[in-house]
FIDO-466055 format. One record per residue (C-alpha): residue in three letters; y, z, x. Coordinates in pm, whole numbers. Layout:
FIDO-466055
PT  aa      Y      Z      X
PT Ala      Y      Z      X
...
This chain:
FIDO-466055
PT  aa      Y      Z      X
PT Unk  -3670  -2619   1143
PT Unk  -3674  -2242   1150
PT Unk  -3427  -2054   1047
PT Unk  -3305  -1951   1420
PT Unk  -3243  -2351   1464
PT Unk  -3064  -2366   1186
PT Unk  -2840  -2133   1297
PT Unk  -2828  -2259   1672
PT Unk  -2711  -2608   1497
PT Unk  -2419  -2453   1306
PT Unk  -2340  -2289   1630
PT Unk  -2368  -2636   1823
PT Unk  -2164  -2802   1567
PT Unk  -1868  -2566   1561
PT Unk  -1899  -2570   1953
PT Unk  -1842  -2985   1930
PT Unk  -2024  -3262   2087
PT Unk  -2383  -3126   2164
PT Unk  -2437  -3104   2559
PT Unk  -2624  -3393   2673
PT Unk  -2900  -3278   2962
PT Unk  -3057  -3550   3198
PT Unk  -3412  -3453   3288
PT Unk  -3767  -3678   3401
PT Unk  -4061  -3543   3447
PT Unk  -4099  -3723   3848
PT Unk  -3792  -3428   3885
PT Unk  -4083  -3215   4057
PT Unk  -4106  -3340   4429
PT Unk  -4430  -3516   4454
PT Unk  -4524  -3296   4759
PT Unk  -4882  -3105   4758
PT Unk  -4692  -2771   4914
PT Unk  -4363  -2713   5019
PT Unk  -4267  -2415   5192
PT Unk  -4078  -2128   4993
PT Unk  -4150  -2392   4643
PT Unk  -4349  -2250   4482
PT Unk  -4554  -2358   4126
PT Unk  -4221  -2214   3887
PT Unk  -3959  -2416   4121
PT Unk  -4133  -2702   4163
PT Unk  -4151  -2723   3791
PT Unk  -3782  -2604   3724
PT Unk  -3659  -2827   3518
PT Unk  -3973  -2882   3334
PT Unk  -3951  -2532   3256
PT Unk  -3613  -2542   3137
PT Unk  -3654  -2862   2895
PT Unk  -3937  -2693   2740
PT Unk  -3791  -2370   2693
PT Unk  -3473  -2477   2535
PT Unk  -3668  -2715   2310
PT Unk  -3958  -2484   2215
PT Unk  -3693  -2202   2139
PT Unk  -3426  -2484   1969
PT Unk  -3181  -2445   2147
PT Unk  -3169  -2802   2183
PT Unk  -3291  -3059   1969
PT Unk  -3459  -3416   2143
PT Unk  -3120  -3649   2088
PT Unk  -2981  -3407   2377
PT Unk  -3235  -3509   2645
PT Unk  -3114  -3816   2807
PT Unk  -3371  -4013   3075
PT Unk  -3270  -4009   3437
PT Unk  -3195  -4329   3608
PT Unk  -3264  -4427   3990
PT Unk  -2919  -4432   4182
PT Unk  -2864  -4803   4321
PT Unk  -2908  -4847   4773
PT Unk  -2560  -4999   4740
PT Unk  -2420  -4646   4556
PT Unk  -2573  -4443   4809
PT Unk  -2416  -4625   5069
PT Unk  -2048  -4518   4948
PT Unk  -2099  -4214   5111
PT Unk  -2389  -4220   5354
PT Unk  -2459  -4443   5654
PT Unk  -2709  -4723   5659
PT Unk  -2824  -4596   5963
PT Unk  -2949  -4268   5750
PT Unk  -3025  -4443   5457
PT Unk  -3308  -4637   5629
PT Unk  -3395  -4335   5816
PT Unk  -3497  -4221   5469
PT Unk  -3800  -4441   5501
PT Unk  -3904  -4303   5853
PT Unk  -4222  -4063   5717
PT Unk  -4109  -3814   6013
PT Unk  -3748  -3801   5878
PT Unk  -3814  -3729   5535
PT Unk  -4009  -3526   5626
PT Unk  -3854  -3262   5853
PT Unk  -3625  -3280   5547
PT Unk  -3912  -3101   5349
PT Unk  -4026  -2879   5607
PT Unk  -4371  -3066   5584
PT Unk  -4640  -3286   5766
PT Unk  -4543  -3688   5721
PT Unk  -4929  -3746   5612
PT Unk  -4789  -3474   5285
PT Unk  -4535  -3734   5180
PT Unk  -4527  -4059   4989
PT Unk  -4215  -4135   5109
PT Unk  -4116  -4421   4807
PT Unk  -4158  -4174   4544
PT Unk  -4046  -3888   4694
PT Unk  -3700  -4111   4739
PT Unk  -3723  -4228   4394
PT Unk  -3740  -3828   4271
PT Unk  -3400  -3811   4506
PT Unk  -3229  -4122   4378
PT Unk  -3350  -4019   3985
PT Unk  -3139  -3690   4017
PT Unk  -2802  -3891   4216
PT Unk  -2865  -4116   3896
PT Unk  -2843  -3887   3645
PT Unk  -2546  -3690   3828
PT Unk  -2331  -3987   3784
PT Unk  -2464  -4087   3458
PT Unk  -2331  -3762   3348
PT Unk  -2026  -3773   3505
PT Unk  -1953  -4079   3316
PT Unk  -2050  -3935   2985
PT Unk  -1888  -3658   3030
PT Unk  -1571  -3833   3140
PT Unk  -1609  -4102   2830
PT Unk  -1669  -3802   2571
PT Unk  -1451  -3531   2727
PT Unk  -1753  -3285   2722
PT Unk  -1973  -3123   2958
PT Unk  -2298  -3260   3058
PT Unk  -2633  -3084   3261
PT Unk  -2820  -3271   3536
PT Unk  -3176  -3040   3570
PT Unk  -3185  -3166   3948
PT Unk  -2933  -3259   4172
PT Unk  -2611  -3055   4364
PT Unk  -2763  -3150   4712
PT Unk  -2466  -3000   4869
PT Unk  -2600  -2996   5232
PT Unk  -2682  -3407   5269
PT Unk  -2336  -3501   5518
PT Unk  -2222  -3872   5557
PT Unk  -2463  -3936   5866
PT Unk  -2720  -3701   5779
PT Unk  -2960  -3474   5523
PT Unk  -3060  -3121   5556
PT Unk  -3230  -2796   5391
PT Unk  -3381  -3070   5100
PT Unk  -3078  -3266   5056
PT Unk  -3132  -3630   5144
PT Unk  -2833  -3763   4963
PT Unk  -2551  -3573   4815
PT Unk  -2475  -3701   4453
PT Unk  -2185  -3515   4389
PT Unk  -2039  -3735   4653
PT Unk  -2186  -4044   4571
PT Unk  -2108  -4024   4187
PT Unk  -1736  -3963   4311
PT Unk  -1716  -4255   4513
PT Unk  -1848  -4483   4279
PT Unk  -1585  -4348   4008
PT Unk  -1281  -4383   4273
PT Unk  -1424  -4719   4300
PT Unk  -1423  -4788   3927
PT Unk  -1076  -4637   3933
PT Unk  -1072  -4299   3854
PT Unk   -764  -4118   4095
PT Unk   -722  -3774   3864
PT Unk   -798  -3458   4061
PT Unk  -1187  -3342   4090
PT Unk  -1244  -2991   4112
PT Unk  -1620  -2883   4288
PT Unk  -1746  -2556   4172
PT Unk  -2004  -2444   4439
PT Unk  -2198  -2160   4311
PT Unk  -2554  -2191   4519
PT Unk  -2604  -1927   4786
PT Unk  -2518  -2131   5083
PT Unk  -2189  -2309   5185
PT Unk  -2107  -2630   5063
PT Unk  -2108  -2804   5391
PT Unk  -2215  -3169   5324
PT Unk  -1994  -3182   5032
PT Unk  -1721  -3109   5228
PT Unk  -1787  -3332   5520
PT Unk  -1862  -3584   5240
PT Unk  -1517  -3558   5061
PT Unk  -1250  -3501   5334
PT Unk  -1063  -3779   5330
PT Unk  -1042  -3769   4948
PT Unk   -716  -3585   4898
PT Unk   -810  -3547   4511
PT Unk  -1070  -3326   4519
PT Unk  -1061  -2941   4552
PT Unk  -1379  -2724   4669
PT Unk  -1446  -2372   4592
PT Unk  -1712  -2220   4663
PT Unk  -1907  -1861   4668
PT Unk  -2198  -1797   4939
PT Unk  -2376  -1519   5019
PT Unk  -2480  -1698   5396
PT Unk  -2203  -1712   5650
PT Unk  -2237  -2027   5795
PT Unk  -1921  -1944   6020
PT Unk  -1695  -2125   5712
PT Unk  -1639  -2498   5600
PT Unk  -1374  -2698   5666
PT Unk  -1213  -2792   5331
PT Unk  -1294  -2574   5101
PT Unk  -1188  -2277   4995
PT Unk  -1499  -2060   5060
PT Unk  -1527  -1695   4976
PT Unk  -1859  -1523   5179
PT Unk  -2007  -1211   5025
PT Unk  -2211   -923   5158
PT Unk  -2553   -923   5153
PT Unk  -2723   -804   4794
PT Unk  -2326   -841   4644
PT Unk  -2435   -715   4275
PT Unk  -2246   -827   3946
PT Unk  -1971   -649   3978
PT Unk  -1862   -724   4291
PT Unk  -1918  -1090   4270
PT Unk  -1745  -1144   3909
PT Unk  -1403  -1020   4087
PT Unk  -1476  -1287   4335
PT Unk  -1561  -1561   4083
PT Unk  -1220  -1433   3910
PT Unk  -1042  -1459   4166
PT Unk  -1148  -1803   4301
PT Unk  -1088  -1956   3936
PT Unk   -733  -1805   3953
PT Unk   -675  -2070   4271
PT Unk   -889  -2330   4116
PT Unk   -626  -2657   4002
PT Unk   -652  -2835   3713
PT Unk   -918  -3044   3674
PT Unk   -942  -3421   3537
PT Unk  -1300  -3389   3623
PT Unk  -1493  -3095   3742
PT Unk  -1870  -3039   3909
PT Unk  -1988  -2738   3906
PT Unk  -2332  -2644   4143
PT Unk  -2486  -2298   3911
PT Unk  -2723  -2234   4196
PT Unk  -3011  -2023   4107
PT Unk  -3031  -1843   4456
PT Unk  -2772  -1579   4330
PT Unk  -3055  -1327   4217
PT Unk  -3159  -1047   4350
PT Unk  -3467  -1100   4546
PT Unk  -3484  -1485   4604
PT Unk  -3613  -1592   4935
PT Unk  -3288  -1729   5079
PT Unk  -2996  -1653   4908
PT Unk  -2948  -1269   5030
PT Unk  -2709  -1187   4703
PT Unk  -2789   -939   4411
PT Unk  -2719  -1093   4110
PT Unk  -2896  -1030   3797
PT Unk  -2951  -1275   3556
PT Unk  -2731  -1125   3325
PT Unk  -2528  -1168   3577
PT Unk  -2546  -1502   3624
PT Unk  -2536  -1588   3277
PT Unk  -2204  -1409   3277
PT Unk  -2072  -1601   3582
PT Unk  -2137  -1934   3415
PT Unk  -1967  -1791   3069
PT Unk  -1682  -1725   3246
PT Unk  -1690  -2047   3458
PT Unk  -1779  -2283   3078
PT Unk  -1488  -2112   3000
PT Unk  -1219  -2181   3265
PT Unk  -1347  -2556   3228
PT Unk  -1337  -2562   2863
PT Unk  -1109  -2828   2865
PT Unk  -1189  -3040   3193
PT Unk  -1490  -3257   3140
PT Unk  -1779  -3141   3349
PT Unk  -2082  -3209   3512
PT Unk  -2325  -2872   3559
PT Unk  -2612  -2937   3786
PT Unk  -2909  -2658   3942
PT Unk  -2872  -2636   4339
PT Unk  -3137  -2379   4497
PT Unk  -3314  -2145   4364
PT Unk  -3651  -1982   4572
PT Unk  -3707  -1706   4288
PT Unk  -4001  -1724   4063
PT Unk  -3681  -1638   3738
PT Unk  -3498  -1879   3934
PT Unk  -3591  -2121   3613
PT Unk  -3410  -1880   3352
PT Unk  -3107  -1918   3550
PT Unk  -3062  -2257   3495
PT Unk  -3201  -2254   3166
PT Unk  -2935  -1986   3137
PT Unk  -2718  -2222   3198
PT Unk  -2794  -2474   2975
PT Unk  -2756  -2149   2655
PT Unk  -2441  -2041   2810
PT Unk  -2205  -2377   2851
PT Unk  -2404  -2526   2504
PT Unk  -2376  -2233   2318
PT Unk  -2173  -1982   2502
PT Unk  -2501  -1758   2420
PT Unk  -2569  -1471   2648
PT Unk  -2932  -1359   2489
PT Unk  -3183  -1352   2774
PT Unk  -3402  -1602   2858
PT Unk  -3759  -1476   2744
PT Unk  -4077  -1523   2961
PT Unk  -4225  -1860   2909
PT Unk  -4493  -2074   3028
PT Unk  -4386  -2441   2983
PT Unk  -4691  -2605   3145
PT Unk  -4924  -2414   2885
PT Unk  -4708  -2499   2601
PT Unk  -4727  -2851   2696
PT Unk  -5098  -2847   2728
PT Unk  -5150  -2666   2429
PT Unk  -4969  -2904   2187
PT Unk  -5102  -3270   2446
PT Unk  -5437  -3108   2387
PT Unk  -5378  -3071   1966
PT Unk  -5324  -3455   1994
PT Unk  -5644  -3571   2173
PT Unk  -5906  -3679   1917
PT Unk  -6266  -3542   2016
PT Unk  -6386  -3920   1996
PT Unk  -6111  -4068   2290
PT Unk  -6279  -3764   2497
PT Unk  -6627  -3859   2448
PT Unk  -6767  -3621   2197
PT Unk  -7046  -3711   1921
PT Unk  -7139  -3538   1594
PT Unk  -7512  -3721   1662
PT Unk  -7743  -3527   1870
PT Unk  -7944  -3798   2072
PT Unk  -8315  -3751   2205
PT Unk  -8158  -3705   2587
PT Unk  -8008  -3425   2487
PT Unk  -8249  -3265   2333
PT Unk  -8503  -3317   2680
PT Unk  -8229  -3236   2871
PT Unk  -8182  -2920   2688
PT Unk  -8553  -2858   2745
PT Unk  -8577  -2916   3112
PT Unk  -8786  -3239   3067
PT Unk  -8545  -3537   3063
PT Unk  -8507  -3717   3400
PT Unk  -8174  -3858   3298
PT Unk  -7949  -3603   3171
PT Unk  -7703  -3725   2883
PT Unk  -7388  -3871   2994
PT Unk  -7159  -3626   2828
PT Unk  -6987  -3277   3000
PT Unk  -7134  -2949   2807
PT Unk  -7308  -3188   2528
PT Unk  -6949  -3319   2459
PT Unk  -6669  -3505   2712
PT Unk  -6771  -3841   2861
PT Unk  -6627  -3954   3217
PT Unk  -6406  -4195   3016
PT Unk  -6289  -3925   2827
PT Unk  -6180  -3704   3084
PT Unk  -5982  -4023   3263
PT Unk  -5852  -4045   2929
PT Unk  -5759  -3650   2905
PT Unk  -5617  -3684   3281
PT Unk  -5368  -3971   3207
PT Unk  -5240  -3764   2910
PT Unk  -5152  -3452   3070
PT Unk  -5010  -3624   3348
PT Unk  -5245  -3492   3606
PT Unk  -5301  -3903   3695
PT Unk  -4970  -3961   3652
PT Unk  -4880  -3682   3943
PT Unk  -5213  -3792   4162
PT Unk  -5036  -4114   4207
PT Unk  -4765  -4036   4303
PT Unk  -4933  -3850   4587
PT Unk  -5089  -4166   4709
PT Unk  -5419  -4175   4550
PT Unk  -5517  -4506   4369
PT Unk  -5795  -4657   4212
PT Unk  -5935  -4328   4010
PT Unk  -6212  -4223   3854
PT Unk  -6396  -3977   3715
PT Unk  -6750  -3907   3779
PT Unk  -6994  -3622   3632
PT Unk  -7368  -3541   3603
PT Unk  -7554  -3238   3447
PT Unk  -7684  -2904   3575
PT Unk  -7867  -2682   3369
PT Unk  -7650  -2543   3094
PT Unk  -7316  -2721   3217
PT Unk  -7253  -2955   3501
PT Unk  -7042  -3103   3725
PT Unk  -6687  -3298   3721
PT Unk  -6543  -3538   4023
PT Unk  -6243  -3704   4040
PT Unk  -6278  -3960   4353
PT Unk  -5978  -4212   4474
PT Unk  -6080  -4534   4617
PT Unk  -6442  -4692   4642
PT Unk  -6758  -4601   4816
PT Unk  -6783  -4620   5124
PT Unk  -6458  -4507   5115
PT Unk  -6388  -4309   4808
PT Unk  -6189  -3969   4873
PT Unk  -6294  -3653   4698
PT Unk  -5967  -3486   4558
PT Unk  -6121  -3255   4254
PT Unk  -6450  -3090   4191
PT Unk  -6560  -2850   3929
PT Unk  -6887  -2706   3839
PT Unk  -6903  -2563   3502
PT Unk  -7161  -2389   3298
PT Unk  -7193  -2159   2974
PT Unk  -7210  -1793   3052
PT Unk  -7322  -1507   2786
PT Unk  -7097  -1201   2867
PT Unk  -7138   -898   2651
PT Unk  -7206  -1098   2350
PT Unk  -6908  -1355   2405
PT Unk  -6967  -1709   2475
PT Unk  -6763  -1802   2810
PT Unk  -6641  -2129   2988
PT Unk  -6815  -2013   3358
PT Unk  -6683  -2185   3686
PT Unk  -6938  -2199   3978
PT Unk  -6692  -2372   4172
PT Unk  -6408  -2526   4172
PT Unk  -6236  -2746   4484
PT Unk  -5885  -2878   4452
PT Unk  -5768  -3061   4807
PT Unk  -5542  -3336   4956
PT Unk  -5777  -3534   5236
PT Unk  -5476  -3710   5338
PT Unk  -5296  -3387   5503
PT Unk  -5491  -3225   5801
PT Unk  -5382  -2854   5927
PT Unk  -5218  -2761   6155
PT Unk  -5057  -2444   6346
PT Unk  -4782  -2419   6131
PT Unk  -4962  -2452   5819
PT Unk  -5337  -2323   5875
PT Unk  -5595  -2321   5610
PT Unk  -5646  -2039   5365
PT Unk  -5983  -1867   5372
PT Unk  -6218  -2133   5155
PT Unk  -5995  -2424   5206
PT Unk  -6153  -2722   5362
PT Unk  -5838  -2920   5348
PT Unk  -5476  -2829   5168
PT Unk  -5471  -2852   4821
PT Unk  -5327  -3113   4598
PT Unk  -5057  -2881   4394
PT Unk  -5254  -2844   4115
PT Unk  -5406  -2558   4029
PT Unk  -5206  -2457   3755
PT Unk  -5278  -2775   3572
PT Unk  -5654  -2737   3671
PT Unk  -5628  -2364   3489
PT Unk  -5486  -2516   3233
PT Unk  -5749  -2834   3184
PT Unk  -6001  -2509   3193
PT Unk  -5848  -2321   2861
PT Unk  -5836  -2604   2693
PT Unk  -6150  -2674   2736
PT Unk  -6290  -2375   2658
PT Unk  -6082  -2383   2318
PT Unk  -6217  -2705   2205
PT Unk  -6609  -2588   2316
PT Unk  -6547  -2304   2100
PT Unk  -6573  -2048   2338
PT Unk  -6387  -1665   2432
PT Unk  -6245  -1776   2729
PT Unk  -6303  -1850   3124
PT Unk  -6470  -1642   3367
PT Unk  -6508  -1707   3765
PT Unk  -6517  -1505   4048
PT Unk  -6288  -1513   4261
PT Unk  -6424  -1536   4643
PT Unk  -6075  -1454   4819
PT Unk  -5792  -1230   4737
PT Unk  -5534  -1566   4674
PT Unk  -5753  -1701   4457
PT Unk  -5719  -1406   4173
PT Unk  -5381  -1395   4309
PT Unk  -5283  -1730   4169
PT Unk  -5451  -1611   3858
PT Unk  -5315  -1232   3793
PT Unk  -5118  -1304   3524
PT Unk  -5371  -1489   3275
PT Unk  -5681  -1334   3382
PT Unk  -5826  -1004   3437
PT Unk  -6136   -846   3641
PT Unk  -6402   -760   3374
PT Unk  -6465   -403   3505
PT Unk  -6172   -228   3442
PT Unk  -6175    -30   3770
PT Unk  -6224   -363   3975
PT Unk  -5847   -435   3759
PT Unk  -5678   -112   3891
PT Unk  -5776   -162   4239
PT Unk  -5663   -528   4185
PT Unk  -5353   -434   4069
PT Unk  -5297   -149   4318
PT Unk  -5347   -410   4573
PT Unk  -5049   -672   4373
PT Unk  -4837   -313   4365
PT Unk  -4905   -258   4748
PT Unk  -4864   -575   4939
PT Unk  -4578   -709   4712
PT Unk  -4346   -749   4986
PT Unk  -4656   -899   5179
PT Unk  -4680  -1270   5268
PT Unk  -4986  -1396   5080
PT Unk  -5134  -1567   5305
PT Unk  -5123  -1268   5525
PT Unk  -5284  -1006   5279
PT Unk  -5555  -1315   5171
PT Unk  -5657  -1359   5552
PT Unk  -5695  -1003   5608
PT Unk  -5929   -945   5301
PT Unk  -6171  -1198   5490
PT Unk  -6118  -1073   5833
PT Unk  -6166   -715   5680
PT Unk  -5867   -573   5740
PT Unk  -5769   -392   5422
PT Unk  -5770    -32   5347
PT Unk  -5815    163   5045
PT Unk  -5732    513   5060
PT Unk  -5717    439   5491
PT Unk  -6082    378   5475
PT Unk  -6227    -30   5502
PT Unk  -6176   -227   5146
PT Unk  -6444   -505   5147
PT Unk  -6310   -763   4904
PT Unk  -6504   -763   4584
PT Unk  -6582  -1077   4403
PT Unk  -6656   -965   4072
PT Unk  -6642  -1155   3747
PT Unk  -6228  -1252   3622
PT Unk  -6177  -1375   3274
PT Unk  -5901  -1524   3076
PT Unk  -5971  -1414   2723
PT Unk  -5825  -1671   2482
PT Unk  -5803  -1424   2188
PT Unk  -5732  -1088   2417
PT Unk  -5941   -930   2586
PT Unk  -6088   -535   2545
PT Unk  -5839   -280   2524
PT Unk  -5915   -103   2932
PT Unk  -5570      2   3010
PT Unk  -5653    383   3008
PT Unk  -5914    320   3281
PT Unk  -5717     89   3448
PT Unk  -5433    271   3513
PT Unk  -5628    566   3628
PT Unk  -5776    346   3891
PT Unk  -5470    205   3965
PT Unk  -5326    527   4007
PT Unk  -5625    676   4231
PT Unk  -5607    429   4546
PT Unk  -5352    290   4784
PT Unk  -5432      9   4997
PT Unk  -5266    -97   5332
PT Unk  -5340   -313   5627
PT Unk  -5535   -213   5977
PT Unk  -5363   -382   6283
PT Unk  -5516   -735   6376
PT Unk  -5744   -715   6653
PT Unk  -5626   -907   6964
C-alpha cells in the first residue's frame, strides 16, 4: 500500500465504520445509444469504483454487490398495471427515449431492479450500523405510483421505504433531493406517509411539487448563491431517524439539462456540508442525473467527501483503460493463441505462396483466443446483454495483417456485429498497429427520422467503441509495436478519438483542433454531416475534410506543439447554410 493509502486508512479509521458503496458492473444500461448518455455517463459508476480504488480511497471490503429488488417490493409502491407495462418493449422504451428493437427489455429491468436493490440494501445497513452508505445508481425520483418518466421506471427511494414501514420502521425519514429537477415522483410516491420530510433544490421549475419543500433557483445559480440555499433548507430540515439524500450530478455548470452553475468544487462543498448536517442520522447517498462528461467526479466526489470529508479534486481518469490495462497484464499469450514455434504456413504465408494462410491474427492471436480475450474484458458479457447469442469469432489473413469478425447466430442466419481489418504499418521508422477498417453496428435497430445514420454508418452502432479502442492498444502493446494509426474518413470518427490520438502532420492537428475549439457548442452530428455534405469553412472559404493518418502513440508521440498551435491559431472554421 502506498504511503497516500496509508494515510487515507488512518483517516477512514478515525472517521469510523468505512462507507460501504453498492456497485455491479450491469449498472450501465444495456442500451446501444441513448440520447444525451453519453460513453462517461453510461459508465458512471464504473468510473467512480475505479477511481476511488485505483487512487485508495477505498479499499475492496467497501464494495458491496448489488442485488435485484423482488416484483412483490416493487409493488409496495407502484401499480401492477405499470409494473407489467414494464415488459411492453414500447413502454420501456419511450422511458429511454429510444427505438423498442434498441432494448432487451429483461435486462434492461434487471439493471433497474439491481440499483432499487442495492438502495434498500443500504438503507438497511446503514440503519443496522448507524452509518452512511453509497448506492452508484439509483435516486429515480421521477417514477410516480402509476407511472415512470425521464429514465425512472421505479423509484427506490420509495420502494426501500415501504418495505422498511413494512418491517416496522415508523421514525421520521428525511429526503434530501439535490438533482437538478424536482422531486416529483417521490413526492407523489410518499404522500400519505406522514413520516417523511422532502427537501429539495432544482434548478427546473416544474411549476412546484406538492409535498415538499422545494426551493427553485435561477438559471446558471453559481456556488455562492446556491450554498445559502442549501443552508437555508438544512436549517428547516427535521431530525432524521433515517435520511436519503439524491447528490445529483446535473448541478454543474454546463450539463445538458440541469441549467445550474455549480462547480465541482462546488458540489463537493454542498455534499460536505450536507455529510455534515447528517452526521448523526444514518444515511443512504445515491447519484440521480448527471448529462456532463465530469458528471462522474461529482459522484465520485461524493463518495471522498461523506467517506473522508476530503475536498481534494477529483483528477482526470480513464477507468475503462485502467481496467484494460491491468485484464490485459493477466491474459497469458498461450489462452490468446500465440506460439514461440514458427510453423512452415507461416513462413509461405509470409512469402505470398501459401494457399492457406496460418490460423493465427498478425502471426500471434487465434479465433479462440480472441473469444477468450472478449469474455474477459466483458465485451461478451455486454453483447449479451444486447441480445446477441451464440458468438463467435472468425478471422482470416491479408497480406501483412488480416481480418477479425465477431458474428451472432449461425449461417444462414449469422449477424455481423464487429469487423476489423488490421495490418502492420512502417511510419517514420516506428512500427504501428494500422486499421483499414473498422465496423462496429447493432443489426437489430433500423433508423429512423429521429435518429438518422451518421455519415459511414450502415446501421447504429453497438456502444462500443471505446472498448474496441481499447482492444486496439492493447494489442498493439502485446505485438510490440508504437502505437495505432487509422484514418479517420468523417469528422465524428476523430472526434470520438481527440483525446488519445493525434493527426500525424502537425498542421492537419491545429486545423483539427481549431475545428474542436469552433463547433464546441455544435451538435456533433451536425458539424460531422456537414463535413460530408461540404459545408465547412475555413477562413470563409470551402474546408474539404481531410482524412489523413491519426495515431495513438503508446510511449508519446513527437513533440509538434509549436506548429500546432500556430496552425491552430491561423484558421477559423464555421458552417455555410444547408442548401434547401
Amino acid at each position: 500500500m502506498s504511503l497516500r493509502g496509508i494515510s487515507r486508512r488512518v483517516v477512514r479509521w478515525l472517521r469510523g465504520r468505512p462507507l460501504p458503496i453498492w456497485y455491479d458492473r450491469r449498472y450501465r444500461p444495456p442500451i446501444p445509444t441513448i440520447p444525451l448518455i453519453t460513453s462517461a455517463i453510461s459508465r458512471r459508476a464504473d468510473y467512480v469504483v475505479g477511481y476511488l480504488l485505483d487512487h485508495e480511497f477505498v479499499v475492496p471490503s467497501q464494495i458491496r454487490n448489488a442485488h435485484a429488488i423482488a416484483y412483490d417490493q416493487l409493488a409496495l409502491v407502484h401499480s401492477t398495471e405499470w409494473l407489467d407495462s414494464l415488459a411492453d418493449p414500447e413502454e420501456l422504451a419511450a422511458l429511454y427515449n429510444v427505438p423498442p428493437a434498441a432494448l432487451q427489455v429483461g435486462e434492461v429491468l434487471r439493471t433497474i431492479r439491481l440499483a432499487c436493490g442495492a438502495t434498500l440494501a443500504a438503507a438497511r445497513e446503514s440503519l443496522e450500523q448507524h452509518q452512511h452508505g453509497l448506492n452508484l445508481l439509483g435516486g429515480f425520483h421521477h417514477a410516480a405510483p402509476e407511472g415512470g418518466n425521464a429514465l425512472s421506471p421505479a423509484n427506490d427511494i420509495a420502494v426501500a421505504i415501504a418495505v422498511l414501514r413494512g418491517e416496522g420502521f415508523s421514525d421520521r425519514i428525511v429526503v434530501l433531493d439535490f438533482d437538478a429537477h424536482p422531486p416529483d415522483g417521490t413526492a407523489a410516491c410518499l404522500r400519505d406517509d406522514p413520516a417523511v420530510w422532502i427537501g429539495s433544490l432544482s434548478g427546473v421549475d416544474w411549476g412546484g411539487v406538492v409535498g415538499a419543500d422545494e426551493t427553485v433557483l435561477p438559471d446558471k445559480t453559481g456556488d455562492g448563491e446556491y450554498l445559502e440555499a442549501l443552508t437555508a433548507l438544512l436549517d428547516r430540515m427535521p431530525p432524521a431517524g433515517l435520511a436519503f439524500v439524491i447528490s445529483g450530478g446535473d448541478v454543474i455548470a454546463g450539463d445538458q439539462l440541469g441549467r445550474l452553475g455549480l462547480t465541482l468544487a462546488g458540489a463537493r462543498q454542498r455534499d460536505l456540508t450536507v455529510a455534515e448536517a447528517l452526521a448523526t442520522s444514518p444515511t443512504v447517498w445515491l447519484p440521480g442525473g448527471g448529462y456532463h462528461h465530469d458528471a462522474w467526479k461529482v459522484l465520485a466526489g461524493t463518495a471522498m467527501a461523506v467517506s473522508l470529508g476530503s475536498d481534494e479534486p477529483v483528477e482526470d481518469y480513464d477507468a475503462l483503460h485502467e481496467r484494460f490495462a491491468r485484464t490485459a497484464a493477466t491474459l497469458e499469450p498461450q489462452a490468446l493463441g500465440a506460439s514461440t514455434e514458427l510453423t512452415l504456413d507461416d513462413v509461405l504465408a509470409d512469402l505470398g505462396g501459401s494457399p492457406a494462410a496460418s490460423d493465427r491474427l498478425m502471426g500471434y492471436y487465434t479465433a479462440a483466443g480472441i473469444e477468450h480475450g472478449l469474455a474477459r474484458y466483458g465485451i461478451t458479457g455486454h453483447l449479451q446483454r444486447l441480445g446477441f447469442d451464440d458468438l463467435r469469432v472468425l478471422i482470416d489473413r491479408r497480406g501483412k495483417g488480416g481480418r477479425i469478425r465477431v458474428l451472432s447466430g449461425r449461417e444462414p442466419d449469422a449477424q455481423l456485429l464487429v469487423e476489423c481489418v488490421v495490418e502492420r504499418l512502417e511510419l517514420d521508422g516506428q512500427h504501428l498497429l494500422y486499421v483499414e477498417w473498422l465496423a462496429l453496428q447493432n443489426p437489430k435497430l433500423q433508423p429512423g427520422p429521429d435518429r438518422p445514420l451518421l455519415p459511414g454508418q450502415d446501421h447504429p452502432g453497438l456502444g462500443l467503441a471505446r472498448e474496441a479502442s481499447e482492444l486496439l492498444l492493447q494489442m498493439a502493446r502485446r505485438l510490440n509495436m508504437s502505437g495505432v494509426a487509422f484514418r479517420p474518413a468523417w469528422y465524428h470518427t476523430a472526434y470520438t478519438v481527440r483525446h488519445g490520438c493525434r493527426f500525424v502532420d502537425p498542421a492537419r492537428q491545429g486545423r483539427f483542433e481549431a475545428m474542436l475549439r469552433d463547433f464546441k457548442q455544435a451538435p456533433l452530428d451536425e458539424i460531422t454531416r456537414a463535413a460530408a455534405d461540404g459545408r465547412i469553412l475555413m477562413n470563409d472559404q470551402t474546408y474539404p475534410w481531410e482524412p489523413d493518418v491519426m495515431v495513438h502513440w503508446l510511449n508519446g508521440g513527437p513533440d509538434d506543439e509549436a506548429a500546432i498551435a500556430a496552425e491552430r491559431c491561423a484558421v477559423r472554421f464555421s458552417l455555410a447554410p444547408a442548401s434547401e
